[in-house]
DODREN-346642 format. One line per field, with one value per residue (C-alpha): chain; x, y negated, z; residue number from 1; residue in three letters. Coordinates in pm, 1 decimal. Each point is the difference from the previous one (the first is absolute). Layout:
// residues N
c <- [A;...] .
x <- [X;...] .
y <- [Y;...] .
z <- [Z;...] .
k <- [NUM;...] .
r <- [ALA;...] .
//
This chain:
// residues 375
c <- [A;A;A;A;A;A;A;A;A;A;A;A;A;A;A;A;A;A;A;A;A;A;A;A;A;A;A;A;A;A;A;A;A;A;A;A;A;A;A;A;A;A;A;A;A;A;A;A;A;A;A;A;A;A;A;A;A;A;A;A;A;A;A;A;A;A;A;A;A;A;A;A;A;A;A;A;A;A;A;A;A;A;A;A;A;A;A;A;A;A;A;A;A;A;A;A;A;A;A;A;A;A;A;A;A;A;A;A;A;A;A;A;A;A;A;A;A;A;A;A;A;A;A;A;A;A;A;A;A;A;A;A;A;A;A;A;A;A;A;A;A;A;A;A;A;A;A;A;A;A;A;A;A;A;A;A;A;A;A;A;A;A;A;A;A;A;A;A;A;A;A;A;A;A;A;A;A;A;A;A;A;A;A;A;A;A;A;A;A;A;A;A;A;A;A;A;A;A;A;A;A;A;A;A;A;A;A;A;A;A;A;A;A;A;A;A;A;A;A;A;A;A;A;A;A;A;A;A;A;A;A;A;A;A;A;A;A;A;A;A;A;A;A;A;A;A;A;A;A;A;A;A;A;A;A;A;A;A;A;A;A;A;A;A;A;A;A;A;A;A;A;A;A;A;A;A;A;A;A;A;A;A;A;A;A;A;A;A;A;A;A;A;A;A;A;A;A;A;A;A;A;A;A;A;A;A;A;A;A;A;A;A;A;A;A;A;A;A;A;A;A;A;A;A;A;A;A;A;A;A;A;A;A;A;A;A;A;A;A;A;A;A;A;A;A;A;A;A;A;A;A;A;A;A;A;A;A;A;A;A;A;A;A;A;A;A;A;A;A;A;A;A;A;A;A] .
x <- [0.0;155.0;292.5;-74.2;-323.6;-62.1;-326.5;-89.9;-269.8;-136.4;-225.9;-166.8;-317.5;-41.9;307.6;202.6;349.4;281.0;-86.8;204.6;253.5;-210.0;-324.8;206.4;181.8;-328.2;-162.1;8.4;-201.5;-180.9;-305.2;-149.6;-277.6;-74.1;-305.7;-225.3;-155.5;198.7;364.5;-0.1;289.9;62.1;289.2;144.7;179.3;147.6;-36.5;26.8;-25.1;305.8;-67.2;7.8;-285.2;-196.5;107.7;-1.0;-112.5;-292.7;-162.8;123.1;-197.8;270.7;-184.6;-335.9;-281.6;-50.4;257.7;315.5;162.4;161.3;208.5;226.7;244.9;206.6;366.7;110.0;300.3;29.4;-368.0;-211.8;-396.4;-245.3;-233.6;-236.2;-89.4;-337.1;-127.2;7.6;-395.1;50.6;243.5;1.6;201.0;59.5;174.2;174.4;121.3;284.5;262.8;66.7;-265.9;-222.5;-163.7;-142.3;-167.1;-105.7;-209.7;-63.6;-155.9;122.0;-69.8;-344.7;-107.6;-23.0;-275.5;-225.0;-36.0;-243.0;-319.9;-103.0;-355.9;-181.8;318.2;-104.3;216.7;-241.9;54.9;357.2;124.5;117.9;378.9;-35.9;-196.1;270.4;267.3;-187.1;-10.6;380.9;78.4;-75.6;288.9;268.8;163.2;32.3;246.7;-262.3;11.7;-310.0;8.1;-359.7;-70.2;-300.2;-277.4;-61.3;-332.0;-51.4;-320.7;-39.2;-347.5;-159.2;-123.7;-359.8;-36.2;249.5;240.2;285.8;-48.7;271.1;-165.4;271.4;380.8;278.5;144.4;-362.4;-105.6;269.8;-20.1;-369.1;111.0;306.3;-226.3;-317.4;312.9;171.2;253.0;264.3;101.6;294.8;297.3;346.4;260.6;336.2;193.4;160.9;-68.0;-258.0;-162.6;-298.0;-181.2;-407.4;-73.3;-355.3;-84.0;25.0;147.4;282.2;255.0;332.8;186.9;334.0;14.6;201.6;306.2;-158.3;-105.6;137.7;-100.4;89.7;299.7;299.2;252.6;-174.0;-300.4;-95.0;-326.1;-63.9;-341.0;-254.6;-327.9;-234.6;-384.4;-231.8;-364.1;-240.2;-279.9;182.9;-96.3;-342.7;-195.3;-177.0;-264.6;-175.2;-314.4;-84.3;-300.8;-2.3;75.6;-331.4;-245.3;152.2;-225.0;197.7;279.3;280.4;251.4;359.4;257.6;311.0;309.9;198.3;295.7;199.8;107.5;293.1;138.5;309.4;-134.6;206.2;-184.3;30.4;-323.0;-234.1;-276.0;-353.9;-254.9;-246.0;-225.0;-238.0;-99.0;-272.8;99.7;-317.6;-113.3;238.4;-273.1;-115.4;326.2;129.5;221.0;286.2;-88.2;-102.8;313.9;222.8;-126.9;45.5;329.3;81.6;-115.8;251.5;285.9;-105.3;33.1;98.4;288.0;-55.5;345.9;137.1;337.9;162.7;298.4;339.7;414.0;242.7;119.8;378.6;-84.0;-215.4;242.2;-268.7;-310.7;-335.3;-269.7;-346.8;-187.1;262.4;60.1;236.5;150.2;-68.8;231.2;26.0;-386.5;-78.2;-132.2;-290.8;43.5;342.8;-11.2;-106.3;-222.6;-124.1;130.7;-351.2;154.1;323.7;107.6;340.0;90.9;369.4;172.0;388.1;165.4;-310.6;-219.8;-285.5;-306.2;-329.4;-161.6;-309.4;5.8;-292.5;-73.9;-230.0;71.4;242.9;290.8;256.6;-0.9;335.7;295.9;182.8;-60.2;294.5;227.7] .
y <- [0.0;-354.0;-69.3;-45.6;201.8;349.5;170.3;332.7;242.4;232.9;259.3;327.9;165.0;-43.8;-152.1;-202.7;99.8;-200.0;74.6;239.9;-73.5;128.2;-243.7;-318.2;22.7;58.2;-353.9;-251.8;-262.5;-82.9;-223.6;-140.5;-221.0;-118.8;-231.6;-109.2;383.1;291.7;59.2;211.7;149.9;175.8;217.2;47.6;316.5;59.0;377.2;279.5;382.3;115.6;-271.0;174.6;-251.7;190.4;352.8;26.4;-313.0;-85.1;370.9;63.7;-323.1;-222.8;-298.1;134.9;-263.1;-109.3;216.1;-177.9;-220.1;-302.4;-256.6;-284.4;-204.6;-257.1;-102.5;-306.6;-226.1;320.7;-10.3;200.3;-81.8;252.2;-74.2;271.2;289.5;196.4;324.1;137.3;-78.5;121.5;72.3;-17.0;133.3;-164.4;239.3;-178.2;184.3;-256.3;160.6;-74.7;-266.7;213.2;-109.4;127.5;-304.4;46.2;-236.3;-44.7;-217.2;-61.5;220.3;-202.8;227.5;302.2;-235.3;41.1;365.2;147.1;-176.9;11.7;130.1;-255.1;-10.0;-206.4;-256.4;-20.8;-324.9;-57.9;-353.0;-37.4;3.9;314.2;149.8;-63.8;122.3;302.2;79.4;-106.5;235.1;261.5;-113.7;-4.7;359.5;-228.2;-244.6;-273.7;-224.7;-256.0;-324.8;-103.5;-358.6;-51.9;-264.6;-323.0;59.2;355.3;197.9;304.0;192.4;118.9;412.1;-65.4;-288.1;91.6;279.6;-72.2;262.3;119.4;138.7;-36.4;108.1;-203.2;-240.4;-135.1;-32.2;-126.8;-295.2;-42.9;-66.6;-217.7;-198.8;-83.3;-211.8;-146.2;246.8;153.4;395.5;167.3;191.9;-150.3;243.6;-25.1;-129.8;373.2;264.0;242.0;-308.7;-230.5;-283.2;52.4;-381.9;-112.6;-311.2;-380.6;-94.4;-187.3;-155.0;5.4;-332.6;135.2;-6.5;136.7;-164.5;-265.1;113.5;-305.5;-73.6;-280.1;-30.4;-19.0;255.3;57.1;149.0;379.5;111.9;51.6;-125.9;-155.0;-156.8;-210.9;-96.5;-155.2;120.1;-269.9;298.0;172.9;-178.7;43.7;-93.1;302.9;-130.2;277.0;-61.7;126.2;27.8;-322.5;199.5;-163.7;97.0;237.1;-157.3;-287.1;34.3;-128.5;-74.4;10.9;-96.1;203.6;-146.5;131.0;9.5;290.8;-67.7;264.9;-95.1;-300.7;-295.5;48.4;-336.9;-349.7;-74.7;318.1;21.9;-112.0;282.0;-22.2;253.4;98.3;340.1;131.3;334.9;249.3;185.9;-222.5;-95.6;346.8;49.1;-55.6;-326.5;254.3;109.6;-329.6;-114.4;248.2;-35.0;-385.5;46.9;280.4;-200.1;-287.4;305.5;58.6;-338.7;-21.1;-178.5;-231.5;-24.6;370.0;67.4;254.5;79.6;260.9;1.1;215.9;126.4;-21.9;-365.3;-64.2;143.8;179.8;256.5;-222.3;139.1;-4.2;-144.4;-266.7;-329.5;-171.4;-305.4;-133.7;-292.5;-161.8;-98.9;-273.1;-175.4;94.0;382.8;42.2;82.8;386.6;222.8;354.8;286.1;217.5;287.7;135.5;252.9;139.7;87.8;252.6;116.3;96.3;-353.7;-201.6;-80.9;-230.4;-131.4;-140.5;-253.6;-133.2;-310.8;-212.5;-311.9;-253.2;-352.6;-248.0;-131.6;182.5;-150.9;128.8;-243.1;338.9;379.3;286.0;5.0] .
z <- [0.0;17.5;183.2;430.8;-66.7;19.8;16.0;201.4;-61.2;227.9;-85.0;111.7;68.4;378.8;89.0;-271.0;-26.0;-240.5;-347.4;-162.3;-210.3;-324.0;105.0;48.6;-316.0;-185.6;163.0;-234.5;99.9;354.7;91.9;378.4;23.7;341.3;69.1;260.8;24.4;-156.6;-112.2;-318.8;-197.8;-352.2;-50.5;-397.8;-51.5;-336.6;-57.9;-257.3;-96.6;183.6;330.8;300.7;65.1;-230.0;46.4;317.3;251.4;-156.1;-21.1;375.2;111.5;63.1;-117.0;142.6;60.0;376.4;141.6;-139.5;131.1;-123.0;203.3;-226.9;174.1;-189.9;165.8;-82.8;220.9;200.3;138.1;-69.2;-88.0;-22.4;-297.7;-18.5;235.8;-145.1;-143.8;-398.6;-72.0;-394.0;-261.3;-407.0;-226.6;-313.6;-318.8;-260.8;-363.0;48.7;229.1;339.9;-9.0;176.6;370.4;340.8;171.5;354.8;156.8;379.6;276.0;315.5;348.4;37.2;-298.1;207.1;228.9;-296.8;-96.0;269.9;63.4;370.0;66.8;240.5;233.3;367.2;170.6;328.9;216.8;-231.4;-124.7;-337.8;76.7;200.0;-250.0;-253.6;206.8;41.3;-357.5;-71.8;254.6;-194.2;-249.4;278.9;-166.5;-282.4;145.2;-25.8;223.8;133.9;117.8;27.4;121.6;216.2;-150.8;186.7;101.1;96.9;-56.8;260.2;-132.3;224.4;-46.4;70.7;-267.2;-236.0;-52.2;-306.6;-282.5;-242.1;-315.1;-245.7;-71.8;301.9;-245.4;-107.1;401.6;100.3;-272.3;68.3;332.4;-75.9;-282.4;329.2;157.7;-324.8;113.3;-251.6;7.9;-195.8;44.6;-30.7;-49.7;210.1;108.0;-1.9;-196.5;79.8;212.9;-43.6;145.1;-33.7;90.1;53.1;134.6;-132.7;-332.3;181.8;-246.8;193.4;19.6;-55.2;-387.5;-239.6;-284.9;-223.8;-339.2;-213.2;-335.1;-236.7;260.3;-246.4;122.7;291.9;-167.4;115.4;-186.9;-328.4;-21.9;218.7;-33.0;311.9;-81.7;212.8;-23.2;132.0;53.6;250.5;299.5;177.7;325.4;111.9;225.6;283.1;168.1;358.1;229.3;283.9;320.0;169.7;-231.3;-198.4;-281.0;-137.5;-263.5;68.0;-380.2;142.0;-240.7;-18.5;-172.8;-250.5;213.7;126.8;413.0;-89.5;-280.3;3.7;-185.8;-343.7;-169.9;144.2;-244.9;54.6;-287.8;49.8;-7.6;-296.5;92.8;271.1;117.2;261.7;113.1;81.1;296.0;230.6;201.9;116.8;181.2;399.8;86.2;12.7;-351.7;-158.0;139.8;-187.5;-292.1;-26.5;101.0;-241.8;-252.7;67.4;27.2;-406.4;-95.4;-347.1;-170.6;-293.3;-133.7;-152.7;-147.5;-229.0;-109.7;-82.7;130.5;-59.4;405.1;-81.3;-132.9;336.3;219.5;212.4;-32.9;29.5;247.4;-12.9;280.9;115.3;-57.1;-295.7;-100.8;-303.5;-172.7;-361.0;-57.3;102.9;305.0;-15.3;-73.2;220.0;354.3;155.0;-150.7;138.7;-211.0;-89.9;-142.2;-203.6;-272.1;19.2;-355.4;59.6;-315.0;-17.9;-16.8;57.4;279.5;-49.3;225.1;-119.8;221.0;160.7;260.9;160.3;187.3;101.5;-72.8;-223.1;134.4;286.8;345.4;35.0;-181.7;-93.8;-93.7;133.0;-321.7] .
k <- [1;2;3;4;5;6;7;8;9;10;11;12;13;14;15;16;17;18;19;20;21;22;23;24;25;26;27;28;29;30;31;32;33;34;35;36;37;38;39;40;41;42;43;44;45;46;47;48;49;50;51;52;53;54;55;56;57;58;59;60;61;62;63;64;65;66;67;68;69;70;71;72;73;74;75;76;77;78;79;80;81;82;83;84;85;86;87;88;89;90;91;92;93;94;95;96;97;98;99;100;101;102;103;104;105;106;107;108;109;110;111;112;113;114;115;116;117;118;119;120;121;122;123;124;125;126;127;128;129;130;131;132;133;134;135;136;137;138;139;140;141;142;143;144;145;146;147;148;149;150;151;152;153;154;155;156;157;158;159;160;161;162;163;164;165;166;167;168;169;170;171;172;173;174;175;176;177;178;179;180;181;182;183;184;185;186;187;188;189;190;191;192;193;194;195;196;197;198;199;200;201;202;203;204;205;206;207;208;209;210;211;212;213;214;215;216;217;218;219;220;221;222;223;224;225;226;227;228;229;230;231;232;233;234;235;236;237;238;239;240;241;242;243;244;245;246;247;248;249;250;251;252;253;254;255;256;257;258;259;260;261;262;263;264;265;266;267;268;269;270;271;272;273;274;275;276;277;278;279;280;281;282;283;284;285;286;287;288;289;290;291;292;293;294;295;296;297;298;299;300;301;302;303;304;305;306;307;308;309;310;311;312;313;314;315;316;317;318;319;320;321;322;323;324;325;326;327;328;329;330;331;332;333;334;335;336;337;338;339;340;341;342;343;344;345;346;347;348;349;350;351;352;353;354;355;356;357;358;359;360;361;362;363;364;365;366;367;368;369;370;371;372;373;374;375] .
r <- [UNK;UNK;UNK;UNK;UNK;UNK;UNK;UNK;UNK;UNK;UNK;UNK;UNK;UNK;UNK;UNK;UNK;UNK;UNK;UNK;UNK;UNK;UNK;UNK;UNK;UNK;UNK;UNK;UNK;UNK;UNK;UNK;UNK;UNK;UNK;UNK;UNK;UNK;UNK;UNK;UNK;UNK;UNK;UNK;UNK;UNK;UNK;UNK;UNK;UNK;UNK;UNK;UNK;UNK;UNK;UNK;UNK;UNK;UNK;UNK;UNK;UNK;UNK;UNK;UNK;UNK;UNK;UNK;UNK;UNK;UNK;UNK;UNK;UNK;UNK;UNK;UNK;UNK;UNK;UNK;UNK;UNK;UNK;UNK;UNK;UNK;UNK;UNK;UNK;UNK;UNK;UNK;UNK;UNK;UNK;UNK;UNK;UNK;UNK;UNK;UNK;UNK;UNK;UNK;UNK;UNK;UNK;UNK;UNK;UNK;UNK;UNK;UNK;UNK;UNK;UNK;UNK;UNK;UNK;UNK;UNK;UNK;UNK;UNK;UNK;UNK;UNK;UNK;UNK;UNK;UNK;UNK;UNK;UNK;UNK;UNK;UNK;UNK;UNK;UNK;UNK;UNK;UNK;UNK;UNK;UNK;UNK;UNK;UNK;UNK;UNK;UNK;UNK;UNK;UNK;UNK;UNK;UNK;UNK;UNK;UNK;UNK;UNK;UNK;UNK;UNK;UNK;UNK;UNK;UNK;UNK;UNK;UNK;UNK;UNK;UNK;UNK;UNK;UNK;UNK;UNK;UNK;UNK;UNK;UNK;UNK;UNK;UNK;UNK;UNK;UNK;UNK;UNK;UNK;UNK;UNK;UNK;UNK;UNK;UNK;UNK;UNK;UNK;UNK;UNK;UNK;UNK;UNK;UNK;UNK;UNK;UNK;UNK;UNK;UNK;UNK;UNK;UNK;UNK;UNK;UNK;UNK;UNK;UNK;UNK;UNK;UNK;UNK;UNK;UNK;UNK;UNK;UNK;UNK;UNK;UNK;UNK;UNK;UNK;UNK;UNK;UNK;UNK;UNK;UNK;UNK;UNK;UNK;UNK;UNK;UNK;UNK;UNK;UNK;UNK;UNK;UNK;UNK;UNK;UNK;UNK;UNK;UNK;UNK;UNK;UNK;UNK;UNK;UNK;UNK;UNK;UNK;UNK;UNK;UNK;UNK;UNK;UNK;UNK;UNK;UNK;UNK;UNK;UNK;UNK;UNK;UNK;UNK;UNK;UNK;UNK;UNK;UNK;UNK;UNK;UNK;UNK;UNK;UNK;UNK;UNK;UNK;UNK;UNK;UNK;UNK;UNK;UNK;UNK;UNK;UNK;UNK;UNK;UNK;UNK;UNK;UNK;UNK;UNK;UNK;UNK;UNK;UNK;UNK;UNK;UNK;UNK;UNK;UNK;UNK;UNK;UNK;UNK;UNK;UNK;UNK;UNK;UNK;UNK;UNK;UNK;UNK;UNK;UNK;UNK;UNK;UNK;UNK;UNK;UNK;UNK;UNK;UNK;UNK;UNK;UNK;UNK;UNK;UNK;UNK;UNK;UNK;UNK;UNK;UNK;UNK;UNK;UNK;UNK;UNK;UNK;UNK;UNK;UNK;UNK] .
//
């Protein structure tokens, strides 16, 4: 791969062992995407008659759906990073008349996947919060290595057995979101930061304040990515507007406005966009204080960001492996457009001698309030 980076596969049914010698020579080309929800990953082998891929790992089930597993780490500066860490989920194999042009793809999602294969029959959670019932389920996933840190919501709803009792019907991973989505709560799994370890977060969509190297464009020699692009969309913003029951009367509706502003998220805009649309949200006013309560606050946890960016970089160029779900610099466009953005999600494109990443980044607002971005 390119020089200071070096990328390890492990694989096995079970347990994933260092690929043999045979399987990494075949990989030609490797692909992550990470985003708010999932991490996926798609394997290229280049294969043929005579492979031993074909012969004799593929027929004994080496690349066997839902029971292999993959974990990618990329080295780079002597660190290592852990990229991807999920199961096989398909493969495809793609003949050619031309020889040695022939391909095995195997695609794969990470360990969250395996949350989403058995649907759970009317499953109980008597007199059980939402953070306990979550860490109930994850614990399930413990043999995996996964780890949970589950963060408790602000206003916490104890149901009581004789009024209500909280009913599972579907497969972990969709519960567990259905939960996470009632307090505008995220829930994914983060592989790392060793192999054969991940993080199942749920709880806020906190965007950490320590960010990561500038991406610099139109910077003159100091420029790092090969293309990028910021828009502003003047529909994005909204006032969602809940109405409740007077606690006197219980007769009279009370509209309560809820602004389009997350309390979690580091103000990233010294000029935040206007909202241009307003919403009224059903069924709000059927709920408990406690309920009512979570739900307006959820809803400011979701607020959405106007201003959306795209873009591509080379990671020798950058000098560093971009993460999803972080923050980043941004430098080169403008006053208006430069400042911190929120990195949404990105694809790690690996080929021998190149390593690219495609981009997506977010914010609220024109304008940085800081003077200066981390170069």
């Amino acid at each position: 791969m390119l020089d200071r980076v070096h990328l390890s596969l492990l694989i096995g049914p079970g347990v994933p062992v260092p690929a043999p010698q045979t399987v990494a020579d075949a990989l030609v080309s490797a692909r992550v995407n990470s985003d708010k929800e999932r991490t996926g990953f798609q394997l290229t082998f280049r294969v043929g008659h005579q492979s031993p891929l074909m012969t004799t790992m593929l027929p004994a089930g080496y690349f066997d759906p839902m029971i292999t597993r993959v974990i990618l780490t990329v080295t780079t500066g002597g660190l290592p990073h852990v990229i991807a860490d999920g199961v096989i989920t398909r493969h495809e194999l793609s003949p050619s008349n031309d020889p040695g042009t022939s391909t095995l793809t195997v695609t794969g999602e990470d360990l969250s996947v395996l949350m989403d294969v058995v649907e759970m029959p009317f499953m109980r959670f008597p007199a059980m919060p939402d953070p306990v019932i979550v860490m109930t389920i994850l614990a399930k996933y413990a043999v995996l290595g996964i780890v949970p840190t589950v963060v408790p919501p602000i206003f916490p709803d104890v149901p009581i057995p004789t009024a209500r009792i909280p009913t599972q019907t579907g497969t972990d991973r969709a519960y567990i979101r259905q939960l996470a989505r009632r307090h505008g709560y995220v829930f994914y799994v983060e592989p790392g930061p060793a192999p054969g370890v991940n993080l199942a977060y749920w709880g806020p969509d906190v965007r950490l304040p320590v960010p990561q190297p500038a991406l610099s464009a139109d910077f003159d020699a100091h420029s790092n990515v090969d293309t990028l692009s910021l828009s502003l969309d003047g529909l994005a913003k909204k006032v969602v507007v809940i109405t409740i029951f007077d606690p006197v009367t219980g007769k009279i509706t009370i509209p309560i406005p809820v602004p389009n502003v997350s309390v979690l998220r580091p103000p990233l805009g010294a000029r935040p966009s206007p909202p241009s649309r307003v919403e009224f949200p059903p069924g709000i006013s059927k709920k408990n204080a406690a309920q009512a309560a979570a739900q307006a606050l959820s809803i400011m946890f979701e607020a959405s960001d106007a201003i959306t960016g795209s873009g591509t970089l080379d990671v020798q160029r950058y000098g560093h492996i971009l993460r999803a779900r972080q923050l980043v610099g941004v430098r080169g466009s403008g006053r208006a457009y430069d400042g911190f953005y929120y990195v949404n999600s990105v694809t790690h494109d690996i080929k021998p001698g190149a390593y690219k990443q495609n981009f997506t980044l977010s914010r609220d607002g024109l304008v940085s309030p800081t003077p200066a971005v981390v170069p």
